[in-house]
Structures are given as structure tokens and as C-alpha cells.
C-alpha positions in Angstrom: 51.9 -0.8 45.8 49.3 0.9 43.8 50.3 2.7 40.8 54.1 1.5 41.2 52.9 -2.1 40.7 53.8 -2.0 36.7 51.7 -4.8 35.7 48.7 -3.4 37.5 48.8 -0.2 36.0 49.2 -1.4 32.7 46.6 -3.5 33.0 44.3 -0.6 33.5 46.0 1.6 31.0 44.8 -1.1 28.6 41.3 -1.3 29.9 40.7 1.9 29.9 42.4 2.6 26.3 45.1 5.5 26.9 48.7 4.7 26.3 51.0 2.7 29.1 52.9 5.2 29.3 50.9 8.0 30.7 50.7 6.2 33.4 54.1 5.0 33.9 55.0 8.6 34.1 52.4 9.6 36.5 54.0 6.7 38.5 57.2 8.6 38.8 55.9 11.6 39.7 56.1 12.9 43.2 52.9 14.1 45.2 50.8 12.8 42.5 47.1 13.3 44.1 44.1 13.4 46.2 42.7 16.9 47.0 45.7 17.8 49.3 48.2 17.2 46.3 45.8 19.0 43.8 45.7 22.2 46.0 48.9 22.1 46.8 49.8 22.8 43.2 47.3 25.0 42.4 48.6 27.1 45.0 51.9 27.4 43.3 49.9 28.2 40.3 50.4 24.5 38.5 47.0 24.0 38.4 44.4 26.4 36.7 40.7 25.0 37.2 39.0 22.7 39.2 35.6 20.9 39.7 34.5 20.2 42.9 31.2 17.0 42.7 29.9 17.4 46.4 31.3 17.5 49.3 33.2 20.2 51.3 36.6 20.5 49.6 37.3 24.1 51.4 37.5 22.7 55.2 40.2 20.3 53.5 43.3 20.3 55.8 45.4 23.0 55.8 41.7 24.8 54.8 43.0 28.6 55.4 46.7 28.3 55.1 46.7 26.2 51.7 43.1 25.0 50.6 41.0 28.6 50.7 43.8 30.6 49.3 44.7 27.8 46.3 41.2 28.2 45.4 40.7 31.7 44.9 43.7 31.1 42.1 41.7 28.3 40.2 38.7 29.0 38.2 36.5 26.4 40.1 33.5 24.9 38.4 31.0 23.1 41.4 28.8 20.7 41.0 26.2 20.7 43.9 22.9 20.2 45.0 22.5 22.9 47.9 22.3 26.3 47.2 24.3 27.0 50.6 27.0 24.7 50.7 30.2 25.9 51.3 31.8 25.4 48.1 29.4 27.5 46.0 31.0 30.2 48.1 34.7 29.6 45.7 32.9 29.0 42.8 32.9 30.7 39.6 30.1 28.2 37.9 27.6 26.1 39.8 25.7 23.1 38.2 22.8 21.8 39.3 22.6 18.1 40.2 20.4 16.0 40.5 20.1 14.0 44.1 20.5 10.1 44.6 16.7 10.0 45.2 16.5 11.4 41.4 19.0 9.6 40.2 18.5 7.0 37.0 20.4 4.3 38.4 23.4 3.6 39.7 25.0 1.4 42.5 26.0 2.2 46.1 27.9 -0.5 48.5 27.3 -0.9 52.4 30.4 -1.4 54.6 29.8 -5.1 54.5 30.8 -5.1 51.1 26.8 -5.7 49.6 26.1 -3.8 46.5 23.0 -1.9 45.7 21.0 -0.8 42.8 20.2 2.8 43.6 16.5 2.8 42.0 14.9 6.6 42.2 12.2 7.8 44.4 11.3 11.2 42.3 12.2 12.3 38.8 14.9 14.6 38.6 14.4 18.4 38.3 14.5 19.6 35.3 17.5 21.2 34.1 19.8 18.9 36.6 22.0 15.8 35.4 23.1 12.7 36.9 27.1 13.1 38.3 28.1 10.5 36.2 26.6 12.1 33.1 28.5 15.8 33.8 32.0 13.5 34.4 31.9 11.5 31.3 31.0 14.9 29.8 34.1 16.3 31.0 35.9 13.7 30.3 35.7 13.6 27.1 36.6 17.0 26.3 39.2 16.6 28.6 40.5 13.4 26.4 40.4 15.5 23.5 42.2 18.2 24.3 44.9 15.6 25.1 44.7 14.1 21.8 43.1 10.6 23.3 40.5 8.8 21.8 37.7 10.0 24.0 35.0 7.7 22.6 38.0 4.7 23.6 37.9 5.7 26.7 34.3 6.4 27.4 32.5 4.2 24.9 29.1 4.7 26.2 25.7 5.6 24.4 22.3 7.9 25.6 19.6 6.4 26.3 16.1 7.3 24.8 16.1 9.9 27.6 19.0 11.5 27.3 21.0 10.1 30.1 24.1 7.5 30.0 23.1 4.5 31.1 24.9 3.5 34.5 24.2 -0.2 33.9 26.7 -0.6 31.1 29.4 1.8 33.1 28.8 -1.0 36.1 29.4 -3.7 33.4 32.9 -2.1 32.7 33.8 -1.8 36.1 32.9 -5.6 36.7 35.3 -6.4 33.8 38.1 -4.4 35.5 37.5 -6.1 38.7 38.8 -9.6 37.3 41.4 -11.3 39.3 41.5 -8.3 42.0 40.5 -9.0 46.0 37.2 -7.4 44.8 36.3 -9.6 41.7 32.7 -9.6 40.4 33.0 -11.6 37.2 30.5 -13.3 38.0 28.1 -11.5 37.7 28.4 -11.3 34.2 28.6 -14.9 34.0 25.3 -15.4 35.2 24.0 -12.6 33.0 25.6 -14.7 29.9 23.8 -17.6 31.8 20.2 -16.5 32.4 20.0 -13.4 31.1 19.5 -11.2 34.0 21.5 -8.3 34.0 23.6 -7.2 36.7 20.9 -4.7 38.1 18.5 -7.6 37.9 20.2 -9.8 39.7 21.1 -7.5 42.6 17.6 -6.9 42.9 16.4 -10.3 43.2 18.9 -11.3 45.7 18.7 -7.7 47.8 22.2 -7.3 47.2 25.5 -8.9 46.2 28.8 -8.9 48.7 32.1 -8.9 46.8 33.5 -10.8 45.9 32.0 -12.6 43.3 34.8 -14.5 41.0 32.5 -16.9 39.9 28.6 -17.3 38.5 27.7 -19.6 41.5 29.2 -17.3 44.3 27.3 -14.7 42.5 23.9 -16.6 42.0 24.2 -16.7 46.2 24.6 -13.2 46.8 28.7 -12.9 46.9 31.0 -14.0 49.8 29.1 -13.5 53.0 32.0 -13.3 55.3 35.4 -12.5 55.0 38.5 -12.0 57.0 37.8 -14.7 59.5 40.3 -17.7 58.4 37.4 -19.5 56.4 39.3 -18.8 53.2 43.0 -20.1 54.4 46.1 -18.3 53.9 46.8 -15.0 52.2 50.3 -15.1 51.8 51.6 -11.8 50.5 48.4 -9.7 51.0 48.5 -6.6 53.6 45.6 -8.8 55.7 47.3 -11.9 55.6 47.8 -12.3 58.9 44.1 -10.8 60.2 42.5 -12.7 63.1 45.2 -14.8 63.5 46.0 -16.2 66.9 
């Protein structure tokens, strides 16, 4: 259901402090999103600016009949950390970032589900910033310019160094997960247990696999297996009937 799922939706409109109904109307709106539904308007001139974080937005399908020519309407802001890629060659401001070897933290998750601290190899080059830094950034400004709280919204703090710290944005998106397929409440149980905090504990146990609903799934590194009948029935659920004979 996704977005059209009202009690979901407002459940996350309350988390993440903006009103219900912004999102109820995004809900009715046709062609909402991804990158295909963003060019698509900015071709028709809806949308004015974009910011591209990595990747290679411009071999996006339809790349010369819709993606190429939408961009060359937008004023595009890229965020990259080659000098060649293709992106650069759209945009009208480049910042440097900083690469996941010199990043400050931060999480990363394998395909089996098991979550990683990412824990730098090199410090990063001065006069680069961490991607989640530049997009809390811009979201803020972005929040104020639509009259939202900003700080509501993104009610984090700099560290000594000058960066966010990603720690406390992965403690938010632990409280969020609560009750979902993915739940990892408890890692915050054990933190209000022992003390550890999340990144701690990911450390020690080289990784946790969601989910984690409770403190003692989460003290033995998540769920190890899934999808294989060992957890009975999922009536109503889009993999209900995986594996079954």
C-alpha cells in the first residue's frame, strides 16, 4: 500500500513532525516520485532545481528523450566525489564529498539483512562533508521556506568537529522502525539495558540482521534467517505464502 495506507503515513507524519496533511495530499497525487516522476515534471517545467547525491541520474530511462533534455531546464546542484562522472557534465554547482572510507560514521546493510557500522579508513579531505551533513543542510532550508519547523524535523546537534552525528540520526530511524517487518527496537533496549550504544553493539557482535523487535533478539545479533517457515504464518503480508509447498 505504501503511502495510501492512512495509518502508516500518519504515523510518520507524526514522527517526523510536519502536518498529516501534507502527506495525505501527496497521497492523492498522481505520479508522485522516484527520479523518472521528478524529470518528468521538470521537463514540463514543474520542477526548477535539482540535486543529484551520486550516482548516474542522466543514463536514467528515457536518458535522451526525457532525462538529458529535463535537465538542461533545472538548475542542478551535484554532489559527487569524481571529477569525471557523468553528472558533473549537467551541473551548474558541484560539491565535493567526502567518500565512505572518509566518512565519520554511518551504517550500511548487506543483502542478508546484517547492519554495519561504517568506521573510516582516512580522514576526510578538507573542504568535503559527509552526504548526510549537505541533506540535513538542505533540508532545513528547505523546511523553512515551507514554513515547517526545520529544527522539528531535523532535531540534531554538531559535534565538537563540526559534523552531525550519524549515531543519533540511526537512533531515530530505530524508533521509526517499531512494529514494521524491519523492527530494531531493540537495540535501544539493550542500550537502556547496558549502556552500549547502537554502534557499540553492532561492533561487538560484527553486525545485527533485522529484525530486532526485542533486546534479546538483538543481544544475539537479530533474526538469522527468514523466509523459510520457521516463523509460521504471515497472513496478509505480500510474502505470506514464500516457500510454501
Amino acid at each position: 500500500e505504501g503511502i495510501k495506507n492512512v495509518a502508516h503515513r500518519h504515523k510518520m507524519a507524526d514522527f517526523w513532525g510536519i502536518p498529516r496533511t501534507r502527506l495525505d495530499e501527496v497521497a492523492e497525487m498522481s505520479n508522485t516520485g522516484m527520479a523518472v516522476g521528478m524529470m518528468e515534471r521538470a521537463l514540463k517545467g514543474e520542477v526548477q532545481a535539482m540535486f543529484l547525491i551520486y550516482a548516474t541520474h542522466i543514463d536514467l530511462p528515457d536518458s535522451y528523450n526525457l532525462v538529458r533534455p529535463a535537465l538542461t531546464k533545472t538548475f542542478s546542484v551535484v554532489q559527487e566525489i569524481y571529477t569525471q562522472a557523468p553528472n558533473n557534465l549537467y551541473a551548474d554547482v558541484i560539491l565535493p564529498a567526502a567518500t565512505w572510507g572518509e566518512w565519520v560514521g554511518g551504517t550500511y546493510i548487506q543483502s542478508e539483512r546484517r547492519i554495519y557500522v561504517v568506521d573510516g579508513t582516512a580522514n576526510p579531505i578538507k573542504g568535503t562533508r559527509p552526504d548526510m551533513d549537505m541533506v540535513i543542510d538542505k533540508g532545513k532550508m528547505i523546511a523553512e521556506r515551507l514554513g515547517l519547523d526545520a529544527d522539528k524535523i531535523f532535531p540534531y546537534e554538531r559535534k565538537a568537529n563540526g559534523y552531525y552525528d550519524p549515531e543519533d540520526v540511526f537512533r531515530e530511524f530505530i524508533r521509526a522502525s517499531e512494529g514494521s517487518d524491519a523492527d530494531l527496537t531493540g537495540i535501544l533496549q539493550v542500550e537502556g539495558q547496558t549502556g552500549k550504544s547502537p554502534y557499540e553493539q553492532i561492533r561487538e557482535l560484527r553486525g545485527i540482521q533485522w529484525p530486532a523487535p526485542t533486546a534479546e533478539i538483538a543481544k544475539h545479533g537479530g533474526t538469522e534467517r527468514r523466509y523459510m517457515r520457521q516463523e509460521g504464518p504471515w497472513p496478509g503480508k505480500p510474502y505470506s505464502d514464500f516457500r510454501t509447498p
